[in-house]
C-alpha positions as CSV (number, residue, x, y, z in Angstrom):
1,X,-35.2,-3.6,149.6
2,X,-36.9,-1.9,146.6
3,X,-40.9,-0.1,147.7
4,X,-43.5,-1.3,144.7
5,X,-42.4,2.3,143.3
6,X,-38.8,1.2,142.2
7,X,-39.7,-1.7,140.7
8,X,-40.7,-0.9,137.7
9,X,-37.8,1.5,137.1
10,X,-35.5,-2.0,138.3
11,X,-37.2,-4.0,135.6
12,X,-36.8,-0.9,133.2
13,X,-32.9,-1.2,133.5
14,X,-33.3,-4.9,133.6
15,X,-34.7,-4.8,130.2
16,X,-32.7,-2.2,128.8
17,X,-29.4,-3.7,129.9
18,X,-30.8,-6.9,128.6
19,X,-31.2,-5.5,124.8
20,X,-27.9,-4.0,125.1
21,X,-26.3,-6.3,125.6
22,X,-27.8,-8.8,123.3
23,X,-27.5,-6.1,120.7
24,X,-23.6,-6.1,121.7
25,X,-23.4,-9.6,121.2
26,X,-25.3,-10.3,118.4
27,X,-22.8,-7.2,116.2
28,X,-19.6,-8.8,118.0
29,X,-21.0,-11.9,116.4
30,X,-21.5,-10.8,112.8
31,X,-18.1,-9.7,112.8
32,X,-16.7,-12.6,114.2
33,X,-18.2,-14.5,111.8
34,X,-17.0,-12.7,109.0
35,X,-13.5,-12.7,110.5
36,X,-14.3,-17.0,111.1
37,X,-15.4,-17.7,107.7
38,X,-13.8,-20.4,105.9
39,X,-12.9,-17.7,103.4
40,X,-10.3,-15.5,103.3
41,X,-12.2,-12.4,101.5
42,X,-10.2,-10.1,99.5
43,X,-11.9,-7.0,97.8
44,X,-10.8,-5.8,94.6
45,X,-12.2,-1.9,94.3
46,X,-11.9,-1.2,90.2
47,X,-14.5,0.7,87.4
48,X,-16.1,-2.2,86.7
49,X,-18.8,-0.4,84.9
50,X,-18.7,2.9,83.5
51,X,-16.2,4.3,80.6
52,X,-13.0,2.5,82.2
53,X,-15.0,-0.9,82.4
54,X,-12.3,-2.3,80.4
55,X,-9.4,-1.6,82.8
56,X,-11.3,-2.4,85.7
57,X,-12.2,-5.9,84.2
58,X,-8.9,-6.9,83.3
59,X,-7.8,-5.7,87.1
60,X,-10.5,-8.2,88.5
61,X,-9.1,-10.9,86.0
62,X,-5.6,-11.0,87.5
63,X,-6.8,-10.7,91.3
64,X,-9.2,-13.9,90.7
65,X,-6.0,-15.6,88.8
66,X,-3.8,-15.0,92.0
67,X,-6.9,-16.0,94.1
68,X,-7.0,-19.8,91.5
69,X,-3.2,-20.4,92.2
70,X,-3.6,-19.4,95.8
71,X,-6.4,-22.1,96.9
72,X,-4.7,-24.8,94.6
73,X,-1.9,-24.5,97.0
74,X,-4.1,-23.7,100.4
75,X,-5.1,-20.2,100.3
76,X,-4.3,-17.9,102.5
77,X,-3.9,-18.8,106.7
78,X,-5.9,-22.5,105.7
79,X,-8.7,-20.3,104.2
80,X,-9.6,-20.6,100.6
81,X,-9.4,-17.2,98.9
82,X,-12.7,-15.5,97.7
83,X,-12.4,-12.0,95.8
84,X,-15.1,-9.4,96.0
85,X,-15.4,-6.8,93.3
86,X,-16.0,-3.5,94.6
87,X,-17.2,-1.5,91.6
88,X,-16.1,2.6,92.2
89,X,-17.3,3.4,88.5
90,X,-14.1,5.4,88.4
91,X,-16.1,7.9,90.5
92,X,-15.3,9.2,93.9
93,X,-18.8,9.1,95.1
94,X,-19.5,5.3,93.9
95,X,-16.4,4.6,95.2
96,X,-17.2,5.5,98.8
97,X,-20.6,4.1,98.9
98,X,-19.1,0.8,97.6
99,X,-16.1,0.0,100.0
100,X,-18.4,0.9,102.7
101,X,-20.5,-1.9,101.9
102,X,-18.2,-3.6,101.4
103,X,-16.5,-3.0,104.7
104,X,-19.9,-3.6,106.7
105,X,-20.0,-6.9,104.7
106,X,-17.1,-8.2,105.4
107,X,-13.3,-8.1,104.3
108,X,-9.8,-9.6,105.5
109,X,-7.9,-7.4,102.8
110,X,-8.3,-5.2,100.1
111,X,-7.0,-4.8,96.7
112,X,-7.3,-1.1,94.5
113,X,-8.6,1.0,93.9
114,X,-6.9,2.5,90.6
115,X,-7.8,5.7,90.3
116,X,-6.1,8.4,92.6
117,X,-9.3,11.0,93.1
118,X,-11.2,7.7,94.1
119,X,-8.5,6.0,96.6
120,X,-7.7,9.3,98.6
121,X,-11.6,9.1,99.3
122,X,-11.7,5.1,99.8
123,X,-8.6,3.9,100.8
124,X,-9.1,5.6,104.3
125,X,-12.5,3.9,104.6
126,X,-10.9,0.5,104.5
127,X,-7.6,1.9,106.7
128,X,-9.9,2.8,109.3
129,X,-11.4,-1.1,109.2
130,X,-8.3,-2.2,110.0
131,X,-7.2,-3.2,106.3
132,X,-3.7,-2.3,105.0
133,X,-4.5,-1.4,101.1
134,X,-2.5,-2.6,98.2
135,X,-3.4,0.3,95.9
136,X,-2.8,0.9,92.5
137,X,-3.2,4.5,92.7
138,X,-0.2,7.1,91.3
139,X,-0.9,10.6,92.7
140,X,1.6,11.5,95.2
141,X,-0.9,12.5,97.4
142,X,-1.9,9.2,98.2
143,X,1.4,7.7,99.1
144,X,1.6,6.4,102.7
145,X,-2.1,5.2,102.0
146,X,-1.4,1.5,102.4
147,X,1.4,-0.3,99.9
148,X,1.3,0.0,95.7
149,X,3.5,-2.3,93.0
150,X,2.3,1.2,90.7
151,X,5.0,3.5,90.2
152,X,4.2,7.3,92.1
153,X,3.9,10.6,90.2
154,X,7.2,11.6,91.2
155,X,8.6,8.7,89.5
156,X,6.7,8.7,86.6
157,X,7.3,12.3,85.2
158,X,11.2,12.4,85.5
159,X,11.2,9.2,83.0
160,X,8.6,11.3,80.9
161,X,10.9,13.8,80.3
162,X,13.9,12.2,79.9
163,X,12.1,10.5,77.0
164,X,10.9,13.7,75.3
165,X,14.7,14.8,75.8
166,X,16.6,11.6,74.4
167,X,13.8,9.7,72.8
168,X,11.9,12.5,70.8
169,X,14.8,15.0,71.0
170,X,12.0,17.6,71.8
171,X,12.3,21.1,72.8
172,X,9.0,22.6,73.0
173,X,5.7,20.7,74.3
174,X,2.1,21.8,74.6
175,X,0.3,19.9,77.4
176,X,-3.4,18.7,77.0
177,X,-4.5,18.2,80.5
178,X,-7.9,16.6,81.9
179,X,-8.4,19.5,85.0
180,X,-11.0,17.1,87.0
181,X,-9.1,14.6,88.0
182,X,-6.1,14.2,91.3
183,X,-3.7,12.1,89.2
184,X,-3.9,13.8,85.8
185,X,-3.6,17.5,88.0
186,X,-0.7,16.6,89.8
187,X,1.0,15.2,86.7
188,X,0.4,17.9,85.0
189,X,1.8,20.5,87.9
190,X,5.1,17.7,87.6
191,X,5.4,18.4,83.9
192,X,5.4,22.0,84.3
193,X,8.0,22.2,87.3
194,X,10.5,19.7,85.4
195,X,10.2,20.5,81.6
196,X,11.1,24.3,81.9
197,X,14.1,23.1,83.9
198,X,15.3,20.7,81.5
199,X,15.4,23.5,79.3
200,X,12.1,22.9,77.3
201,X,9.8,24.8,76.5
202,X,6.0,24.7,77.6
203,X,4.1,26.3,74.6
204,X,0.8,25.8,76.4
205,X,-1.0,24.2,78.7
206,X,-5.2,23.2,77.3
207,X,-7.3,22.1,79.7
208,X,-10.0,19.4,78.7
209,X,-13.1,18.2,80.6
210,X,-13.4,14.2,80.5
211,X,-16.5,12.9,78.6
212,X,-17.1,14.2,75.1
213,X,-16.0,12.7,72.1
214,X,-14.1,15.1,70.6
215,X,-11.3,17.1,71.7
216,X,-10.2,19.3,68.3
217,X,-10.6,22.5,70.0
218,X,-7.6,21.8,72.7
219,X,-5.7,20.2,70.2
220,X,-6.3,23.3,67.2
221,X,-5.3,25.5,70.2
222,X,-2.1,23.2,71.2
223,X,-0.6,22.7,67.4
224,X,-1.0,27.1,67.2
225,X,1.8,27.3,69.2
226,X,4.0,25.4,67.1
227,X,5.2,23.3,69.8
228,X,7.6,20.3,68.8
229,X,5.8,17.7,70.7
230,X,2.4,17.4,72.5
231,X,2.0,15.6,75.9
232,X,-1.5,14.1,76.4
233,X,-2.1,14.1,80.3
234,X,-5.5,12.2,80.5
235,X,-6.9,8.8,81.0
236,X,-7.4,6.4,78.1
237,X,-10.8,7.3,76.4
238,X,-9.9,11.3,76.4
239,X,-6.3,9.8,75.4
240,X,-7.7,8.0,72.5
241,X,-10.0,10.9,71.6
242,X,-7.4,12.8,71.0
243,X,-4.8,11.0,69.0
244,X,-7.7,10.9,66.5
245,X,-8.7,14.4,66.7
246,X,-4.3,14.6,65.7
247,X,-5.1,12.3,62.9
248,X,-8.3,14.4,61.9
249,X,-5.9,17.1,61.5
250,X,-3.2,15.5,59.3
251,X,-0.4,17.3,61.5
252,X,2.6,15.4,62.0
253,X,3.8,16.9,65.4
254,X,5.0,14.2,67.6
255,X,2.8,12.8,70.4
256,X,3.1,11.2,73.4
257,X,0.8,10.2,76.4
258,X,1.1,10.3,79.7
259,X,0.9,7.3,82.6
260,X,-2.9,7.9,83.0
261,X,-3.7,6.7,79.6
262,X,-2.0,3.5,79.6
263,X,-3.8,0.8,78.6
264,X,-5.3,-1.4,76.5
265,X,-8.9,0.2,76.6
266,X,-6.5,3.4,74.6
267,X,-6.1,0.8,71.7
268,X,-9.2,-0.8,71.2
269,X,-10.9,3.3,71.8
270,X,-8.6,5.0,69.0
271,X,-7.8,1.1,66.9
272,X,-4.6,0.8,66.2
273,X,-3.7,2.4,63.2
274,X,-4.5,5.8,65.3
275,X,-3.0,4.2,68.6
276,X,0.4,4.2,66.7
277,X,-0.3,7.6,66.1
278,X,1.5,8.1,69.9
279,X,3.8,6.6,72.2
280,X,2.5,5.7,75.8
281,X,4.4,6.4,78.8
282,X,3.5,3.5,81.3
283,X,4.9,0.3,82.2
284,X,6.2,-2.6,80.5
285,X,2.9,-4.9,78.7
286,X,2.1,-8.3,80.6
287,X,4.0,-10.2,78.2
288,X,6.7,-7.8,78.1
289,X,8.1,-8.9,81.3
290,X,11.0,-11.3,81.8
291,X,9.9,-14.8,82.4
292,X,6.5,-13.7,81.8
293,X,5.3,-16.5,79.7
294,X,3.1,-19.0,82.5
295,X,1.2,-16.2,83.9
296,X,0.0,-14.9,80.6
297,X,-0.5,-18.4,79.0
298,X,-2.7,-19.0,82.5
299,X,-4.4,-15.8,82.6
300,X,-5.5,-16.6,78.8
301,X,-6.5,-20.0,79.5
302,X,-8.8,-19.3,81.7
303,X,-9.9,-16.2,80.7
304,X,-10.1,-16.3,77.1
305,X,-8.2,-13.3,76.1
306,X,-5.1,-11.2,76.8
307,X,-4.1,-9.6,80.1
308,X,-4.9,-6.5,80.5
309,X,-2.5,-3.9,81.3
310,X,-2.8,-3.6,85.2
311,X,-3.5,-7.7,85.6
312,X,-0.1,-8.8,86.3
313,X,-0.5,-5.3,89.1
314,X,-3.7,-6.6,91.1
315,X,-1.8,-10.8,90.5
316,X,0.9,-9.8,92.6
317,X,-1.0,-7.6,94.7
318,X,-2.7,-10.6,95.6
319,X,0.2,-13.0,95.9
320,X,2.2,-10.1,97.9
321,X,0.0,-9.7,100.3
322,X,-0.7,-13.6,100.5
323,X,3.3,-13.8,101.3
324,X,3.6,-11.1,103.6
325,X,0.4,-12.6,105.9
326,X,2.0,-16.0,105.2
327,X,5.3,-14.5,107.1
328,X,3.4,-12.2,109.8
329,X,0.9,-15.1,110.2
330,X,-1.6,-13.0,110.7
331,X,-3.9,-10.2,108.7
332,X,-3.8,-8.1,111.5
333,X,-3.0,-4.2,110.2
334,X,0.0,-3.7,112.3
335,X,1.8,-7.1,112.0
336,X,0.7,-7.3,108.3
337,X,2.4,-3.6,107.9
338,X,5.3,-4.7,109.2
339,X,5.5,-7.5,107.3
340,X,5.0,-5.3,104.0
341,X,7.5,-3.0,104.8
342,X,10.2,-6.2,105.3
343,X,9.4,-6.9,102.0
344,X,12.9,-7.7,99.7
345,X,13.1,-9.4,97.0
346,X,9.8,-10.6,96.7
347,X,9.7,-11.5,92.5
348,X,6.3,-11.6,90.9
349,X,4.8,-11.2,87.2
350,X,6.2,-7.5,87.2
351,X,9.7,-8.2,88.4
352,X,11.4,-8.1,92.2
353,X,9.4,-6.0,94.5
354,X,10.5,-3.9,97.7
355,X,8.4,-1.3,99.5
356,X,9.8,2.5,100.8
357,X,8.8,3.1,104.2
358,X,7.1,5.2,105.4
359,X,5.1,6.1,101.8
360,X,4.5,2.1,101.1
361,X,5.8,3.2,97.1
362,X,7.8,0.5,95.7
363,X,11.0,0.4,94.8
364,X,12.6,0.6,91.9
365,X,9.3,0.9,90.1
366,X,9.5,0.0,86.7
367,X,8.4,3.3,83.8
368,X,9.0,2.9,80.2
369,X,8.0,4.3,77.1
370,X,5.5,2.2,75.1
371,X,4.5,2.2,71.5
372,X,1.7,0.3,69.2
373,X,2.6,-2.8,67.1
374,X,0.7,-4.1,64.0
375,X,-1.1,-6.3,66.0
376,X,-3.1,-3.8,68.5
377,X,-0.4,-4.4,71.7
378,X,1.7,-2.2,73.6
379,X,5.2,-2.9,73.9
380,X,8.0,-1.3,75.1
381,X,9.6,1.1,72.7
382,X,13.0,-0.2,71.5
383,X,13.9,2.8,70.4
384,X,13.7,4.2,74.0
385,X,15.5,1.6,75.5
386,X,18.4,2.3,73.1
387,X,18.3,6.3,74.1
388,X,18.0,5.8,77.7
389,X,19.8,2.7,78.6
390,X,16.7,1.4,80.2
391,X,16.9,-2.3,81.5
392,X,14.2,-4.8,83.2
């Protein structure tokens, strides 16, 4: 029997249980219905805004593509597919406050980001939410970080400097390096292990800060040590900054850029006249790839313009990851992992796809050497293919 005296303290843990548990069930709610929703929700983290707006754009483009073909055909699980843009501005700090928004809003997978300093902040925000990544990120140090069609640092430089061997016939290169950034650092530290023992020389290495518009005082610096070929290790706008700052200075050492500055925001920055000015190590162009001609007659259709360079990337991130739930019939993170790694012989917009386990890299990943046409368009360099035997 409680005295007078207990009772209040009785109805003080009445009450209290009484919000806690509402308060349980009312978040155990929310989530369900996120997880209940009639749509499957995909979020696609890209710069949307910011000075890689284009890249970021055309990334979007080819996720809502895959998301179009998916719901004409059912979705995903019965659920028609909605993609949410995550917009990390290219910046880590953006980056984390938007995929935990995201998160708390609501997602059944996740798409991106593209940028390596940004996903080894994010990408463990949305592993920790139960989401298995399909990233598009390149630094090594990010491998194992969910699954990526991308090719990895350690598979981009060996092709790098097989072309400045066979393609360019080069036997001394100055590097021009952006310092701030994970993927363009580690790049850089590849370039340096592998050239000197490939028996090139590394004249010097000129560090750049991203952001101005001019970058004559790395490159005056770069073509003073008479090198025979200089490597631009940057993103696009610092990429295209510099092949006019080489054009500025009427100096007809060869040039070529690394991974990080392929795409087409590089053309349309330099214009194409300067663009030729360097070949682009990256991947084959959308329409470059075999059998390639629906998906970039869709993507225009309903876009209006041309693919961008990582569309047919998030397209069969998308569709991937649309198979592999298909197969594990569910979205949970360790069937869907499983799943992933089973992956063989999957074939999308950029060829057959397989995944390494445990580092979720695919394999083979498909790196070529790119140059300019007339028209403003990368393609892959002919020239190259001859030199290195390279084949689709």
């Amino acid at each position: 029997m409680f005295n007078n005296r207990m009772r209040p303290i009785a109805a003080g843990f009445v009450a209290l249980f009484f919000i806690l548990f509402v308060g349980a069930c009312s978040s155990d709610s929310k989530s369900s219905d996120s997880k209940s929703s009639d749509t499957f929700k995909i979020g696609l983290e890209a710069p949307l805004s910011g000075s890689q707006a284009q890249l970021g754009t055309g990334m979007l483009q080819g996720a809502e593509l895959a998301a179009e073909e998916l719901n004409a055909k059912g979705g995903i699980l019965g659920k028609q597919v909605e993609i949410v843009p995550i917009d990390d501005e290219a910046d880590a700090t953006a980056g984390v406050a938007a995929a935990t928004a995201a998160v708390k809003k609501g997602l059944n997978a996740v798409v991106g980001p593209y940028n390596s300093g940004v996903g080894s902040k994010t990408l463990p925000i949305y592993i920790d939410a139960g989401l298995v990544p399909l990233r598009l990120t390149s630094a090594d140090s990010t491998a194992s970080l969910g699954f990526t069609l991308q090719p990895m640092t350690s598979q981009i430089a060996p092709v790098a400097v097989t072309a400045i061997q066979k393609y360019a016939n080069a036997t001394s290169v100055a590097l021009i390096v952006d310092s701030t950034q994970e993927y363009t650092k580690q790049a850089s530290e590849a370039m340096q292990k592998l050239l000197p023992s490939s028996g090139i020389t590394v004249t010097s290495v000129e560090s750049i800060t991203p952001g101005a518009q001019s970058y004559a005082a790395a490159v005056t610096a770069a073509l003073a040590k008479r090198p025979q070929l200089i490597y631009v290790v940057t993103y696009y706008p610092e990429a295209a900054a510099i092949a006019k700052d080489l054009t500025g200075a009427g100096n007809t050492t060869q040039c070529m850029i690394d991974y990080g500055g392929f795409d087409n925001g590089y053309i349309t920055d330099a214009g194409t006249q300067t663009a030729q000015r360097c070949t682009v190590v990256g991947v084959p162009s959308p329409s470059d790839f075999p059998n390639s001609q629906a998906q970039v007659s869709a993507f225009t259709k309903k876009f209006s313009t041309a693919p961008g360079s990582w569309s047919p990337y998030t397209y069969d991130s998308v569709l991937v990851l649309a198979d592999a739930i298909g197969r594990a019939k569910s979205a949970d993170k360790a069937k869907l992992t499983t799943a992933l790694q089973q992956t063989s012989g999957w074939k999308g917009w950029t060829g057959t796809v397989a995944f390494e386990s445990p580092s979720g890299n695919r394999t083979p990943a498909p790196v070529t050497l790119n140059s300019v046409t007339s028209a403003g368009a990368f393609t892959v360099d002919q020239k190259w293919v001859q030199a290195t035997g390279f084949s689709f």
